[in-house]
NULUMZA-184963 format. One line per 3 residues: number of its first residue (from 0); for each residue x, y, z of C-alpha. Coordinates in nm, 3 decimals. Example, Ala and Ser with C-alpha at 12.3 -4.5 7.8 and 13.67 -1.06 7.14 Angstrom:
0) 1.230,-0.450,0.780 | 1.367,-0.106,0.714 .
This chain:
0) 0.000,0.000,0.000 | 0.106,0.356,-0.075 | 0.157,0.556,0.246 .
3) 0.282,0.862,0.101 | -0.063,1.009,0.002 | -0.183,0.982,0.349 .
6) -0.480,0.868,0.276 | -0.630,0.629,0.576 | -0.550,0.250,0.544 .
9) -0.868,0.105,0.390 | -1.115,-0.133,0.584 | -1.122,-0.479,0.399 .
12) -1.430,-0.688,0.378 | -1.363,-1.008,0.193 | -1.726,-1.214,0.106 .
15) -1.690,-1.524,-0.005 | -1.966,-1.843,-0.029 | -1.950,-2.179,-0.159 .
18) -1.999,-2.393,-0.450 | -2.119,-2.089,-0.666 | -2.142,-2.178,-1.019 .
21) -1.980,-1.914,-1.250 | -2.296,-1.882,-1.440 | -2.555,-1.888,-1.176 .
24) -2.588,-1.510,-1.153 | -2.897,-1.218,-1.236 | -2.906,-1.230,-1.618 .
27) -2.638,-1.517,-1.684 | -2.732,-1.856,-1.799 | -3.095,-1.855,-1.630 .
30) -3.217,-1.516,-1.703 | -3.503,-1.505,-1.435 | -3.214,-1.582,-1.161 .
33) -3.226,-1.323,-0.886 | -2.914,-1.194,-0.751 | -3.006,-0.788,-0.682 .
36) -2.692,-0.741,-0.411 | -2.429,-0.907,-0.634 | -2.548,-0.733,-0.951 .
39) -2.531,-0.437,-0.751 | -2.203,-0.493,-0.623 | -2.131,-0.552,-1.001 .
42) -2.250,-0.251,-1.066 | -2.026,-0.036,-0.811 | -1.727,-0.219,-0.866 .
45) -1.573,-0.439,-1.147 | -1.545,-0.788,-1.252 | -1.312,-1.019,-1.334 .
48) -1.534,-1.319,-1.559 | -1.177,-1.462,-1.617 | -1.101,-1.551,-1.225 .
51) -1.059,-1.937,-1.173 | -0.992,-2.121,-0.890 | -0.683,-2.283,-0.791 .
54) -0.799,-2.598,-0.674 | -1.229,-2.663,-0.699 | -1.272,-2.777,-0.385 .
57) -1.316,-2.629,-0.049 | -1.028,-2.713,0.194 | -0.757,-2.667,-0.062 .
60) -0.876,-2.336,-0.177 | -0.981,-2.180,0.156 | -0.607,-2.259,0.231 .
63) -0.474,-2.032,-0.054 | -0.693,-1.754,0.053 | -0.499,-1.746,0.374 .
66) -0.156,-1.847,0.311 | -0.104,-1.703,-0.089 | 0.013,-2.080,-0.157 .
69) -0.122,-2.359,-0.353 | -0.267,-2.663,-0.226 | 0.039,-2.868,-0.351 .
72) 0.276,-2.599,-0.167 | 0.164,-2.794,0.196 | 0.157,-3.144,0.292 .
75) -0.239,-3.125,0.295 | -0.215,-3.140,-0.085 | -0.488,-2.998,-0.320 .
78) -0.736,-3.221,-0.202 | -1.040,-3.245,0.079 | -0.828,-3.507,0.276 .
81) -0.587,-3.343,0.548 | -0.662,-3.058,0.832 | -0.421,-2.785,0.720 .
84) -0.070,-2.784,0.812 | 0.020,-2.525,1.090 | 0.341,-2.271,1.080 .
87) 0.260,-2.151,0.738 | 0.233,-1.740,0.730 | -0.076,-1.577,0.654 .
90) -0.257,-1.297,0.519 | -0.450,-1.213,0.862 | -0.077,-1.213,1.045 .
93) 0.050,-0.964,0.801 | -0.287,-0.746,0.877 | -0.239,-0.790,1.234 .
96) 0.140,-0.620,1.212 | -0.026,-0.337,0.981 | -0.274,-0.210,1.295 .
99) -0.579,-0.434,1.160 | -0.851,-0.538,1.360 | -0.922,-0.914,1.190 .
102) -1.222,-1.122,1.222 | -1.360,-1.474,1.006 | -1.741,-1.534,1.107 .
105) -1.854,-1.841,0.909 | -1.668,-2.117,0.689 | -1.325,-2.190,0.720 .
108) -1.318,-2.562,0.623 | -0.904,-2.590,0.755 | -1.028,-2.928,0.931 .
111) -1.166,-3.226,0.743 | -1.442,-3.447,0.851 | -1.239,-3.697,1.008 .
114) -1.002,-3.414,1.233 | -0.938,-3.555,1.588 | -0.908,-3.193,1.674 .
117) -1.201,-3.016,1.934 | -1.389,-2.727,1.828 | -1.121,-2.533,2.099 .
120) -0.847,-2.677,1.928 | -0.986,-2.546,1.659 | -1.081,-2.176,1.744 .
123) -0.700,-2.155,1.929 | -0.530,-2.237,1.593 | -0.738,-1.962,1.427 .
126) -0.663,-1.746,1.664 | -0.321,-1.830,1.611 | -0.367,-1.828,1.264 .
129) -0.398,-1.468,1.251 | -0.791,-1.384,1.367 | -0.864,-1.168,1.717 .
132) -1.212,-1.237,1.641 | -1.305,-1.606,1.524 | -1.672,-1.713,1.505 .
135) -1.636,-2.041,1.289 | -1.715,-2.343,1.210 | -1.526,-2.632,1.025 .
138) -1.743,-2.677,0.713 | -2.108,-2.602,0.678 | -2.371,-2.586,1.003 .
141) -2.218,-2.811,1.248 | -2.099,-2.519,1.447 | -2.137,-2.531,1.810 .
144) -2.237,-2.182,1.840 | -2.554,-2.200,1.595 | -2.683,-2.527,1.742 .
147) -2.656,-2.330,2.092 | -2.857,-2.086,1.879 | -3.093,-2.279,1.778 .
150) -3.143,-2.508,2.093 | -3.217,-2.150,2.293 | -3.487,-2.054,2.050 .
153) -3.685,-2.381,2.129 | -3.545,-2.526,1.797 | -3.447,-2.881,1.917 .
156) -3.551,-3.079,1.650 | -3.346,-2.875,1.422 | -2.999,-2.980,1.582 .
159) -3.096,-3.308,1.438 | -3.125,-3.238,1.137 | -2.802,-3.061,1.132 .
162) -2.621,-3.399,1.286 | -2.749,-3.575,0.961 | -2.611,-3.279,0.753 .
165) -2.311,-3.492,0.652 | -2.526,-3.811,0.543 | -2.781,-3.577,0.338 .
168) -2.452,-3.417,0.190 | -2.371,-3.765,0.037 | -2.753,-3.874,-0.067 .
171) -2.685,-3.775,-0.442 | -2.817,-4.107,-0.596 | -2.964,-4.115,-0.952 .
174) -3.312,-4.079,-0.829 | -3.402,-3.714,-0.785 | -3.666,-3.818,-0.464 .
177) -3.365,-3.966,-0.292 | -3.107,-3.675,-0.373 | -3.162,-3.485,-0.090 .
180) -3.363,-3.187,-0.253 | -3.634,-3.086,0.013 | -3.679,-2.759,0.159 .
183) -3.525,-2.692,0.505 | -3.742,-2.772,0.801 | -3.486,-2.428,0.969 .
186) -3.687,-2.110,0.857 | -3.533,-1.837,0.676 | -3.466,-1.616,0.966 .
189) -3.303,-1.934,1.158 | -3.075,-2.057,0.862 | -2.689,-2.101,0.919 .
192) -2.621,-1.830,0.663 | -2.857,-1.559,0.808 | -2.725,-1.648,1.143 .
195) -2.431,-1.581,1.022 | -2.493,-1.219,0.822 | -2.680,-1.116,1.203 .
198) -2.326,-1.175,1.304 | -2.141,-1.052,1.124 | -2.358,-0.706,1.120 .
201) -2.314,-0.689,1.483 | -1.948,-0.727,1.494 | -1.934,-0.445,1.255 .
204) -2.132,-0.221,1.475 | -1.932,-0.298,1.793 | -1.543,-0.331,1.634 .
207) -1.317,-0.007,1.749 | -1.344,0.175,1.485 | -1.003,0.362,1.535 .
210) -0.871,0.072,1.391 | -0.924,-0.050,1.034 | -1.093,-0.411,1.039 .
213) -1.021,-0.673,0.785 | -1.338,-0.882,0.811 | -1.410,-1.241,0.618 .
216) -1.717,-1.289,0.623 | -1.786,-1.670,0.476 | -2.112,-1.765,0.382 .
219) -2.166,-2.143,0.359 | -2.411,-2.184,0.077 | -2.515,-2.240,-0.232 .
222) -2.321,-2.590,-0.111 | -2.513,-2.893,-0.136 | -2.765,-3.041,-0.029 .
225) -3.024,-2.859,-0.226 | -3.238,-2.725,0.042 | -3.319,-2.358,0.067 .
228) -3.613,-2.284,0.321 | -3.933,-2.148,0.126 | -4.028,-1.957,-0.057 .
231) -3.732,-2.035,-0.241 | -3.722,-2.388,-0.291 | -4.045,-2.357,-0.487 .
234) -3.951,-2.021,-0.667 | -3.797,-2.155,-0.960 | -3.946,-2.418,-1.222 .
237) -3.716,-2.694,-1.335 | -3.909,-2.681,-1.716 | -3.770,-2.286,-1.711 .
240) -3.441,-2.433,-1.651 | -3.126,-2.466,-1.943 | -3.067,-2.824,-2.018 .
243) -2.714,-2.976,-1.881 | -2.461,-2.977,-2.191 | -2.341,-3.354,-2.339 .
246) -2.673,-3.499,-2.231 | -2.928,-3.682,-2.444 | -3.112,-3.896,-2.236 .
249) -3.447,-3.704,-2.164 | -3.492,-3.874,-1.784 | -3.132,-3.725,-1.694 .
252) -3.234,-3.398,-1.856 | -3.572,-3.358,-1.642 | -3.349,-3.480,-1.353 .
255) -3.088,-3.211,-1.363 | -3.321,-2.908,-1.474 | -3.487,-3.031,-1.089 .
258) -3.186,-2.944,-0.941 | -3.117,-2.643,-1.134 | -3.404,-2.536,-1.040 .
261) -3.371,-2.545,-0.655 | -3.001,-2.459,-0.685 | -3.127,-2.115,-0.790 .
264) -3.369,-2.068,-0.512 | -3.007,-2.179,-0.298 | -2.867,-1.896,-0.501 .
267) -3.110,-1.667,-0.445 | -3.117,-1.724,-0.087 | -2.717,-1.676,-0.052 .
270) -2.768,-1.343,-0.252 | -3.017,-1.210,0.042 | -2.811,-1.289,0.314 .
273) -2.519,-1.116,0.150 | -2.754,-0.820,0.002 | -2.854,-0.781,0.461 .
276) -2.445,-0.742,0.498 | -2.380,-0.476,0.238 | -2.671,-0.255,0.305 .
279) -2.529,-0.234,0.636 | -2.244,-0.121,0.492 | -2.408,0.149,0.315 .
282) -2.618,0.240,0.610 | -2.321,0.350,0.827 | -2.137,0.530,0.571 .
285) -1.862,0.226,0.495 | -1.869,0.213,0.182 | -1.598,0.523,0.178 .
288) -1.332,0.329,0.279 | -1.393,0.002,0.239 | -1.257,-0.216,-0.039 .
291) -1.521,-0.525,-0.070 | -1.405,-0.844,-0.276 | -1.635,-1.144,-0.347 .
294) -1.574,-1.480,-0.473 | -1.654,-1.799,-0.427 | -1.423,-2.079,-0.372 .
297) -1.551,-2.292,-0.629 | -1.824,-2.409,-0.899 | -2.091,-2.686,-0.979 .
300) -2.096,-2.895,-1.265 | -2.506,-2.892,-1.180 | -2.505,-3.174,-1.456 .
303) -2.304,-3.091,-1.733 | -2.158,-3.407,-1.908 | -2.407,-3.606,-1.648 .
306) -2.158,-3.490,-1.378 | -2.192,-3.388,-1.018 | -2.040,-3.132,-0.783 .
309) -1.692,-2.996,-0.834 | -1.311,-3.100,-0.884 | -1.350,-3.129,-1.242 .
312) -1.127,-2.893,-1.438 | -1.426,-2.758,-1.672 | -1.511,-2.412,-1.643 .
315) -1.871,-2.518,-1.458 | -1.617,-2.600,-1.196 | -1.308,-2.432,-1.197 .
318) -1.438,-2.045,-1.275 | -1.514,-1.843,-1.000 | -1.619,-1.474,-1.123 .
321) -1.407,-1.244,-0.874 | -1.595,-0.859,-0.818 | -1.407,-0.597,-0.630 .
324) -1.571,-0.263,-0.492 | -1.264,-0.028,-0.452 | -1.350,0.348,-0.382 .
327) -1.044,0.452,-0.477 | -1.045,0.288,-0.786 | -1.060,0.498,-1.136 .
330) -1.248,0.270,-1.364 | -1.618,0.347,-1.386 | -1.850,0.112,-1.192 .
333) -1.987,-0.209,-1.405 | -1.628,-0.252,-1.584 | -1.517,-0.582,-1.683 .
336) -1.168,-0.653,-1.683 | -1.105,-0.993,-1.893 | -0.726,-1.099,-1.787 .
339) -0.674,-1.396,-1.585 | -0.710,-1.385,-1.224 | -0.631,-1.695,-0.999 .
342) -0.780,-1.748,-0.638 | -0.386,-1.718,-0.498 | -0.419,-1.363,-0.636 .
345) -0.666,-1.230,-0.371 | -0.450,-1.277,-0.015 | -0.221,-1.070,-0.245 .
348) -0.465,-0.789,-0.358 | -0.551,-0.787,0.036 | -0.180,-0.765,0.169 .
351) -0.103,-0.484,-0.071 | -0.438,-0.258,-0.044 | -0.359,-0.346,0.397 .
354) 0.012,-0.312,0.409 | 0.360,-0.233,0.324 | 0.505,-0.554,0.328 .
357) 0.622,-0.737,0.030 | 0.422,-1.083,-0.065 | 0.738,-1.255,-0.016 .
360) 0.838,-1.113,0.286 | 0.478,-1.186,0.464 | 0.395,-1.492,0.266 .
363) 0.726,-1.673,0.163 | 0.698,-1.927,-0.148 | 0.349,-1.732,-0.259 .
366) 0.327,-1.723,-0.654 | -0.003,-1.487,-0.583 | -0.009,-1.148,-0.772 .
369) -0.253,-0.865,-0.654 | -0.478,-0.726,-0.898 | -0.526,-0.393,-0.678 .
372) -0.342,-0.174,-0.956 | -0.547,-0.364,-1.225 | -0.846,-0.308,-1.016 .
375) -0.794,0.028,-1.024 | -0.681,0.106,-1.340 | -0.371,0.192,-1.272 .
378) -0.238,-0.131,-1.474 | -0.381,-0.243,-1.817 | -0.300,-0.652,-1.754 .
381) -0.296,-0.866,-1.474 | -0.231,-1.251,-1.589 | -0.228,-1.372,-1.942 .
384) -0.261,-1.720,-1.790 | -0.410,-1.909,-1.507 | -0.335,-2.253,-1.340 .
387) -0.545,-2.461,-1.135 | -0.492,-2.829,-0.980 | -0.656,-3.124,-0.808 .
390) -0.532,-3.436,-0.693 | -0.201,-3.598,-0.593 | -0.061,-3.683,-0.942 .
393) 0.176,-3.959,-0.830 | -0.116,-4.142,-0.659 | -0.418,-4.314,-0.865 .
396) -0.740,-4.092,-0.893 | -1.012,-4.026,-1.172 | -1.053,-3.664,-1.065 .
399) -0.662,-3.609,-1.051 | -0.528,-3.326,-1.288 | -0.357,-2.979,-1.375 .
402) -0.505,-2.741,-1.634 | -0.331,-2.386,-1.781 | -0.656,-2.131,-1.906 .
405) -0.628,-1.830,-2.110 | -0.902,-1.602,-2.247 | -0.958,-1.807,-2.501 .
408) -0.803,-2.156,-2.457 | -0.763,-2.392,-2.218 | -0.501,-2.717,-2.189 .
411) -0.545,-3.011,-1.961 | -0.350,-3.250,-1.813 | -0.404,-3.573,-1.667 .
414) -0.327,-3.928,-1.654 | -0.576,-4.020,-1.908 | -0.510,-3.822,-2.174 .
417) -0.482,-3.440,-2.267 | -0.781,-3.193,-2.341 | -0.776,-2.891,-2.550 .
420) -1.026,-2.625,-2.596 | -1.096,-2.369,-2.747 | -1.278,-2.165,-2.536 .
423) -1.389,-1.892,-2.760 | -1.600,-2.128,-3.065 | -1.610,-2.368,-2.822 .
426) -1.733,-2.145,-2.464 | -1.973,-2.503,-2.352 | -1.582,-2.712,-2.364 .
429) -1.796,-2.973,-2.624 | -1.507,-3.044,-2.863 | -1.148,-3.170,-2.744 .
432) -0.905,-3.066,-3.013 | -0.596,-3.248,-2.831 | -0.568,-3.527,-3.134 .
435) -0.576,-3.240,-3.389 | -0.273,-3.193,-3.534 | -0.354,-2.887,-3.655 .
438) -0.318,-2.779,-3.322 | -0.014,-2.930,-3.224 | 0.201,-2.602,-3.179 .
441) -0.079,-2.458,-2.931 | -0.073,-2.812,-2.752 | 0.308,-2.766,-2.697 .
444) 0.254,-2.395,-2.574 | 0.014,-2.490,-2.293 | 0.188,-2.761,-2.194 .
447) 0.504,-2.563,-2.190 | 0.310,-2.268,-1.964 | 0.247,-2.545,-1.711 .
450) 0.609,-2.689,-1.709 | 0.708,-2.331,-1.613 | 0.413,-2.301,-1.344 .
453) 0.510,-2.685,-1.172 | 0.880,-2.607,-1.197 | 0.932,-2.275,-1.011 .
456) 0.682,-2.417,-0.751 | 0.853,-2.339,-0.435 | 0.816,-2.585,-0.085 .
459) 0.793,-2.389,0.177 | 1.018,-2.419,0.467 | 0.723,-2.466,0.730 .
462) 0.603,-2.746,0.447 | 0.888,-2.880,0.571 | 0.850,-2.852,0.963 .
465) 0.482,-2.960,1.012 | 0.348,-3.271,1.139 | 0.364,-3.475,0.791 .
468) 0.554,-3.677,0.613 | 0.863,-3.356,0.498 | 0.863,-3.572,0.189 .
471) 0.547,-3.539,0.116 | 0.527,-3.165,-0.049 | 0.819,-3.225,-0.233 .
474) 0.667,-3.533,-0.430 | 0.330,-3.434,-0.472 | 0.348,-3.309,-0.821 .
477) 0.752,-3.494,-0.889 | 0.610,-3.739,-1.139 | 0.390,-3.506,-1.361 .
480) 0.670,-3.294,-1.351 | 0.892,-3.571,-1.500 | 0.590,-3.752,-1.708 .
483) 0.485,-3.395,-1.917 | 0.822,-3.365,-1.978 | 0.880,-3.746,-2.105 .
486) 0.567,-3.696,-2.317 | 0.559,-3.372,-2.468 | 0.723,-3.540,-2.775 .
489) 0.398,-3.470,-3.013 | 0.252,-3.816,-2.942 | -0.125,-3.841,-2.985 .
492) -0.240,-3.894,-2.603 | -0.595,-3.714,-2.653 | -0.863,-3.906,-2.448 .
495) -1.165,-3.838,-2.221 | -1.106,-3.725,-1.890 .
């Protein structure tokens, strides 16, 4: 941050929810989708359509938004499988040095389902982790604090349904009466995510305001299951809804426009609870000096190519539209910026708009670049290129890969074969043009951008300090690092994913 214009250090509010698809906005692919406080924000602020996640899953990418490092940077891999490592700098440490009040209220997601750690354990790390205020809770509503909530207000029967929250999470069979859609038996004013704006509007009227105040505010939906409270569950009609891409069969077509169709009333609700937070910001005359960022950490396939959920490296997964509300920017509200953002790129936007340290200095081994200039229009680019990741490469997995993404293409990488696409005839990714040979010089370019992204990788030294195998971080990507090389000799490896 520039100190010399003595302007105050700007408040920070970073909004972020879950599992929200790139195209499930007001206006996008279903134009009767209602999202008035994030078209708004649009509106104030710009966008970045071009932002992508690093890793399309929750743990991994939460991580990056903390540290500045990539899932395959730590031992915990870029992968829902391992609580994070500790040691690793962050973000919120760097604030704290800078004279920031710092608070998370919501999703964190740094401990996975199977942690032996207690909720305290939990909250103490965080602490440690760089938060004074930490109102959390490990994944979606199994928070101690809300079911407190919701036990006081006579809501007992509710705290069981949250205890089966993990088993409806995983009821995603092939028939759509056993998948989990059903609206929430919690009603609107009681829901985790509502609970959770309420809280974070009162720690916003009662933080000492002679500090600035970096606040993350994580909202926890449009995550699976499917089950916003009414009216919204029934808002939407699935006939109204845009058939899944690479599907023929009419029964799977009727079954994913019913989900589409209650994923936007999940959308809708989100947008709400989010809309409550930033007309508070409005109301007390924030908005002055506050820079806002939103993103979510990841997509939905919602049924394209008959798939569920995330981790796949399509754009339905992997693109996460960023929007940044920066008073002090010079671009006109409602610009678009098209370059490449990466979710590694926003703990750097945050350390430089905060404070004067370098990114290397505060987070050592980060390859995140901010976008604040670009934001602002003091820079005309940001990233030509973006990289993204999931799965341990030199381990079996179907949903194991590495992708590079321009503007307009996008190459990827995995153990059954290479993709290609051309994402600018091709925006729906329908047609892999890996086995065209026609296209063999752009094949060799992309693969040669993510040769130079896996080989200047830094480990990290507290990678190599934490309470996992040291070995571990160094071979997580060592043999597609050494197999791209051995087969980027023009050979014909184009398959399905």
């Amino acid at each position: 941050m520039n100190q010399s214009d003595n302007r105050p250090k700007p408040n920070i509010l970073l909004i972020t929810d879950d599992e929200h698809r790139c195209d499930f906005y007001g206006g996008d692919l279903v134009n009767q989708l209602a999202t008035p406080a994030l078209d708004r924000l649009k509106q104030k602020g710009v966008t970045f359509p071009n932002a992508i996640t690093n890793c399309p899953v929750c743990m991994p990418t939460r991580f990056t938004w903390l540290s500045g490092l990539y899932g395959s940077q730590s031992p915990a891999g870029p992968r829902n499988a391992k609580d994070w490592p500790l040691g690793h700098p962050t973000v919120t440490q760097a604030l704290q040095r800078a004279g920031y009040q710092t608070a998370i209220i919501g999703k964190l997601h740094a401990y996975h389902g199977g942690s032996s750690k207690t909720y305290a354990q939990m909250k103490d790390e965080t602490h440690a982790r760089g938060f004074d205020y930490v109102f959390m809770s490990s994944g979606g509503s199994d928070s101690p604090n809300y079911k407190e909530y919701l036990k006081g207000k006579g809501r007992g029967k509710d705290v069981d349904e949250i205890a089966n929250y993990i088993q409806k999470k995983s009821k995603m069979t092939a028939d759509v009466k056993q998948g989990g859609e059903a609206p929430s038996s919690v009603p609107d004013e009681d829901r985790y995510d509502e609970f959770l704006c309420r809280e974070a509007i009162r720690w916003l009227d009662t933080y000492d305001s002679k500090q600035p105040f970096f606040l993350h505010a994580s909202f926890c939906k449009p995550h699976f299951p499917l089950d916003p409270p009414e009216p919204y569950f029934s808002k939407y009609r699935p006939e109204d809804m845009p058939p899944p891409v690479g599907i023929d069969d009419p029964e799977r077509i009727k079954y994913w426009q019913q989900r589409r169709a209650v994923y936007c009333g999940l959308v809708e609700y989100t947008d709400a609870c989010i809309g409550k937070l930033l007309e508070f910001i409005e109301s007390r005359g924030l908005m002055e000096n506050t820079i806002i960022i939103f993103s979510s950490d990841h997509g939905d396939m919602m049924g394209d190519r008959d798939m569920y959920f995330k981790m796949k490296p399509f754009d339905a997964s992997v693109r996460t539209p960023t929007i940044v509300y920066d008073p002090n920017s010079r671009l006109p509200g409602g610009t678009v910026l098209k370059d490449m953002v990466e979710a590694v790129d926003i703990p750097a936007t945050i350390l430089e708009a905060g404070s004067d340290e370098h990114l290397q200095e505060a987070m050592p081994c980060s390859p995140g670049r901010s976008f604040l200039k670009y934001a602002r229009g003091e820079k005309d680019a940001h990233r030509q290129w973006a990289y993204s990741e999931h799965g341990i490469l030199c381990e079996q997995g179907a949903s194991t890969w590495r992708l590079i993404r321009t503007p307009e293409w996008k190459y990827i990488y995995s153990p059954n074969g290479d993709m290609l696409f051309n994402l600018v005839d091709d925006p729906l990714e329908a047609e892999n043009l890996a086995h065209d040979t026609a296209q063999l010089p752009r094949l060799h370019q992309m693969r040669g951008l993510m040769i130079q992204r896996m080989g200047s990788l830094p480990v990290p030294p507290a990678s190599l300090i934490c309470d996992t195998d040291p070995d571990e971080p160094k071979a997580l990507n060592s043999r597609f690092y050494k197999g791209i090389l051995n087969e980027d000799d023009g050979k014909d490896r184009a398959s399905g994913l």
